[in-house]
C-alpha positions in Angstrom: 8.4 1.0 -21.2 5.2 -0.2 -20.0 3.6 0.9 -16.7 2.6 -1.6 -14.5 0.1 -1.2 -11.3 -0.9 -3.0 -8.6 -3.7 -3.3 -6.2 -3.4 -2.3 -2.7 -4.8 -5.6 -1.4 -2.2 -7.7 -4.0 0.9 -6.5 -2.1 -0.6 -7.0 2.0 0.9 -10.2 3.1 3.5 -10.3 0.3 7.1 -11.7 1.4 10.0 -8.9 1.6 13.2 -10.6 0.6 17.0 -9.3 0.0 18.5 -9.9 -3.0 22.1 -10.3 -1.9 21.5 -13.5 1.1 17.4 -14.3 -0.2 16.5 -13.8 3.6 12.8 -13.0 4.5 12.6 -9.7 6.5 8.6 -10.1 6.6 5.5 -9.5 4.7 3.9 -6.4 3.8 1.0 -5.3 6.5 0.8 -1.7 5.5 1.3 0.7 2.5 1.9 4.7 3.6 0.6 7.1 1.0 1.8 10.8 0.7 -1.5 12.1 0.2 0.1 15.7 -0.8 2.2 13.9 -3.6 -0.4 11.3 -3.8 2.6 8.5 -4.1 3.3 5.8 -2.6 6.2 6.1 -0.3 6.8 3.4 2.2 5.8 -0.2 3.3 5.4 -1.2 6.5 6.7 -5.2 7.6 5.7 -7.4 10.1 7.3 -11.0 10.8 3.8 -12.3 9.6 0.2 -10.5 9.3 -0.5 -11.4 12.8 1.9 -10.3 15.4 5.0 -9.0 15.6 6.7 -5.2 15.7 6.8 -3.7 12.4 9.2 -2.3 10.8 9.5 0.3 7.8 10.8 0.6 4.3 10.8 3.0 1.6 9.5 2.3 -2.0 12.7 3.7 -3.3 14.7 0.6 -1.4 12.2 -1.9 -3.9 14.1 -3.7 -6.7 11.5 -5.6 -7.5 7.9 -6.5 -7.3 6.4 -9.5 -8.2 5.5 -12.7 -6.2 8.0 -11.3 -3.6 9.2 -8.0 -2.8 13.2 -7.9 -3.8 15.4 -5.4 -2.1 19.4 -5.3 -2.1 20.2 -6.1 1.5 19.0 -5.5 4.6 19.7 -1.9 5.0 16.4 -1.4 3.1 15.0 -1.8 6.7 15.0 2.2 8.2 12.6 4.4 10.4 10.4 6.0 8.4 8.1 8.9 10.3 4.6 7.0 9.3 3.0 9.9 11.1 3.6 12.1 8.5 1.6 9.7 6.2 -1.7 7.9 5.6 -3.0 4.1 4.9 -5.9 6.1 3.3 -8.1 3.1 3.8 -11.4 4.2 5.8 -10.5 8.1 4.8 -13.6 9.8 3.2 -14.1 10.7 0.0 -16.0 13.9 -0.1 -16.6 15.8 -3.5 -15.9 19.8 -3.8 -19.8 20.5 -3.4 -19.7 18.5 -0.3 -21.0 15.3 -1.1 -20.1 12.3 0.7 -18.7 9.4 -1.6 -18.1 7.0 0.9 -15.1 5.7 2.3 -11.4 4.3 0.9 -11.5 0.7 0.4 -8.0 0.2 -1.5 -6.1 1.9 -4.3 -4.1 0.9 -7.5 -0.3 2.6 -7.8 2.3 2.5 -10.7 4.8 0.4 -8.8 7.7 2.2 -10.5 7.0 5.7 -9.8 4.6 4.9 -6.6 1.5 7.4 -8.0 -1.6 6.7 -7.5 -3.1 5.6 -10.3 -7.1 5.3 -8.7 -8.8 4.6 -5.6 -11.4 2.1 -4.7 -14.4 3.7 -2.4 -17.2 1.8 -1.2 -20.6 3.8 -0.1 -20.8 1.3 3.3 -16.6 2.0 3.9 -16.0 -1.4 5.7 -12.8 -2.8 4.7 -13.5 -6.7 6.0 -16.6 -7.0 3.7 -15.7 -8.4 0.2 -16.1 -5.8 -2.7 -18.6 -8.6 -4.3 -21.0 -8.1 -1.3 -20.8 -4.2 -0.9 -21.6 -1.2 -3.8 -17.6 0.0 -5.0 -16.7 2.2 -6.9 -13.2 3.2 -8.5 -12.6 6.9 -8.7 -9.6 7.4 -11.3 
């Protein structure tokens, strides 16, 4: 079995759709990382990227990611504590000796197990400026 990641960025504004009645619940506006277990453990949804109250799911309701995100039903849909979790995106990066890396730009996770496979850091940390304009680095 072959392990398959995906980017951070990839999944935001990705359809959530049941498998049993193929109704939209929303797209993806946030991923929650346990940074203890440094896994992926929740998504948060949104009616659209724009507006709207979100509303939480766990990786382990996910049948399926590809174009669309595939869950069972609509009981994927539960509270999740997102306080107990982090986007990591803007967190710094700071090396044992103290040195300042920069800041989380995005991340790449195994979309099976949810781990973290590496994270993106860029020296300037601001997330709306394209990675081809700004100094990244991937940290693995």
């Amino acid at each position: 079995m072959s392990v398959e990641y995906r980017q951070r960025a990839d999944l935001l504004g990705t359809q959530v759709i049941t498998r049993n009645t193929g109704k939209r619940l929303g797209v993806v506006s946030q991923i929650w990382v346990d940074v203890d277990s440094q896994e992926i453990v929740a998504f948060s949804m949104k009616p659209n990227l724009l507006y709207g109250m979100a509303q939480e799911m766990l990786l382990s309701s996910v049948s399926q990611i590809g174009d669309v995100i595939l869950v069972e039903n609509e009981d994927a849909i539960e509270e999740v504590d997102t306080d107990r979790y982090n986007s990591l995106v803007n967190c710094e990066v700071i090396t044992e000796s103290g040195d300042v890396l920069g800041k989380v730009r995005g991340f790449k996770f195994d979309i099976a197990t949810g781990r973290l496979a590496s994270l993106m850091i860029a020296s300037l940390g601001y997330p709306l400026i394209p990675d081809r304009v700004i100094s990244t680095i991937t940290v693995i």
